[in-house]
Backbone as a ProteinNet text record, in pm:
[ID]
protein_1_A
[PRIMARY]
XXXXXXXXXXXXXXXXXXXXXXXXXXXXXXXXXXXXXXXXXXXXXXXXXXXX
[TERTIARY]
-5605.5	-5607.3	-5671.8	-5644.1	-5673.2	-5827.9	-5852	-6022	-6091	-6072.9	-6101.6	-6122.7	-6000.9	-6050.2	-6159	-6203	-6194.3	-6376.7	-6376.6	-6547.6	-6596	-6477.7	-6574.5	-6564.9	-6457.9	-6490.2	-6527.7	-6542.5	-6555.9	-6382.5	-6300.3	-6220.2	-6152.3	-6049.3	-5954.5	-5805.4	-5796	-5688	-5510.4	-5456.1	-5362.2	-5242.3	-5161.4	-5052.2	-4871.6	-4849.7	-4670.3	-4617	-4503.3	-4395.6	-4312.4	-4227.7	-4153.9	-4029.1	-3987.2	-3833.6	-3834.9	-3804.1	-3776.3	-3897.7	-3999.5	-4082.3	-4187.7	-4175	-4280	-4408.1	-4496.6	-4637.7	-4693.8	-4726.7	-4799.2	-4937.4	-5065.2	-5200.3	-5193.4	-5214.3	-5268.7	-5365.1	-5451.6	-5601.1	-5575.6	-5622.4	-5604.3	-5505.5	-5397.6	-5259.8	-5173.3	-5261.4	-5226	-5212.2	-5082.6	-5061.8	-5148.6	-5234.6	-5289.7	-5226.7	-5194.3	-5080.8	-4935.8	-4871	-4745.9	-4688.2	-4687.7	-4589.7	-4499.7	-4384.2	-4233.9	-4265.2	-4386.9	-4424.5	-4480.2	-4579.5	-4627.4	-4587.1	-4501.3	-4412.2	-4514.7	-4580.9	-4716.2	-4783.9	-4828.2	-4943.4	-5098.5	-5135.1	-5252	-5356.5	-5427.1	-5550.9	-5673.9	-5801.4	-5915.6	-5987.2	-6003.6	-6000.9	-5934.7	-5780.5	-5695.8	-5763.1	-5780.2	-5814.8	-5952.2	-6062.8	-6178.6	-6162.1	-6053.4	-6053.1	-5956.6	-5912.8	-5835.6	-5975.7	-6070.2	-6175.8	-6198.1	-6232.6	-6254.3	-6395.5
2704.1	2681.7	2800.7	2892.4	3022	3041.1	3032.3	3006	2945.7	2814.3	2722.8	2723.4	2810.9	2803.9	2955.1	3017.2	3112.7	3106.1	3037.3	2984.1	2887.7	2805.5	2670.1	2749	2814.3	2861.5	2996.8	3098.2	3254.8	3309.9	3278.8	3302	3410.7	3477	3570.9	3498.8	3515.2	3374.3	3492	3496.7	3565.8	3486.2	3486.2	3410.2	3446.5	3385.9	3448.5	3376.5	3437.6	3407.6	3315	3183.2	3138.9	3067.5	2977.5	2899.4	2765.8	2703.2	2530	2467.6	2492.6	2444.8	2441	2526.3	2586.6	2571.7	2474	2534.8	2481.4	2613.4	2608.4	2683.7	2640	2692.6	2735	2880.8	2923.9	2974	2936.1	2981	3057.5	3203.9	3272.5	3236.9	3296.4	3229.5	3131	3009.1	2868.4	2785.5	2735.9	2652.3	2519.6	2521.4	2407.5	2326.3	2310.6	2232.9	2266.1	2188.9	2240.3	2094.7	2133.7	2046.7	2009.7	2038.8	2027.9	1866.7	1920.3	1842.9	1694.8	1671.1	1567.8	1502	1617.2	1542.5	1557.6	1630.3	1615.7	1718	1774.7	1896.7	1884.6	1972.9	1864.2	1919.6	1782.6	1795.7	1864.6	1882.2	1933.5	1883	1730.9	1665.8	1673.2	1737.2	1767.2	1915.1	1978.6	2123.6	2115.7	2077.3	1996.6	1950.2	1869.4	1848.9	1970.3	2055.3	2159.1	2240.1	2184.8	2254.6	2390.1	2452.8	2582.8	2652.9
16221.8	16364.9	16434.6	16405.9	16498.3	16426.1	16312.2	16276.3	16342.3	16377.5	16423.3	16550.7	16643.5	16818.1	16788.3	16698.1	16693.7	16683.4	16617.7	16573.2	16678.1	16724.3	16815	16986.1	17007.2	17181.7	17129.3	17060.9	17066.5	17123.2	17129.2	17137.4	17085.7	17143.4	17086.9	17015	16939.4	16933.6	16852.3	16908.7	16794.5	16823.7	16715.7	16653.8	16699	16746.8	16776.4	16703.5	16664.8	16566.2	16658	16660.7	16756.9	16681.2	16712.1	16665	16715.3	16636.5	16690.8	16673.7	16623	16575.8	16722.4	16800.2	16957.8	16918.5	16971.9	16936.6	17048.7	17135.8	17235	17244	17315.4	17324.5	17464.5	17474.1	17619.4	17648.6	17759.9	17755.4	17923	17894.8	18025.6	18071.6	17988.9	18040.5	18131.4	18053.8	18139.4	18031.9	18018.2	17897.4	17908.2	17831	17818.2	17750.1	17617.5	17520.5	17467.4	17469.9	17405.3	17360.1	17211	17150.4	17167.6	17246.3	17340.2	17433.3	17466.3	17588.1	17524.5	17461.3	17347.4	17303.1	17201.6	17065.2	16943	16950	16824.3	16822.4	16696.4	16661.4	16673.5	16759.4	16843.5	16719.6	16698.6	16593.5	16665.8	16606.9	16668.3	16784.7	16762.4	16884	17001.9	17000.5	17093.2	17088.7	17037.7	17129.7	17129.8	17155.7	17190	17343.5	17367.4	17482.3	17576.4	17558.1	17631.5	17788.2	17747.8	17857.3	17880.9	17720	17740.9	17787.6
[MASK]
++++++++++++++++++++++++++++++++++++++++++++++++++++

């Protein structure tokens, strides 16, 4: 994942450790995705569309 935003936007991408299974994407600290919210681990197509 973090390869991946890392190669397709130029991105800085680093990893937090979390609990409950949290997986959220923030771009300029604005949550764009969060799994909480969904219910699902967003595939490439889902961070494709995040509008970076």
């Amino acid at each position: 994942m973090r390869d991946y935003l890392t190669e397709k936007f130029g991105a800085t991408v680093s990893l937090q450790e979390g609990t409950g299974g949290i997986f959220d994407v923030f771009i300029d600290q604005e949550l764009r995705f969060s799994i909480s919210k969904t219910g699902y681990f967003p595939t490439e197509e889902h961070l494709n569309e995040l509008g970076v």
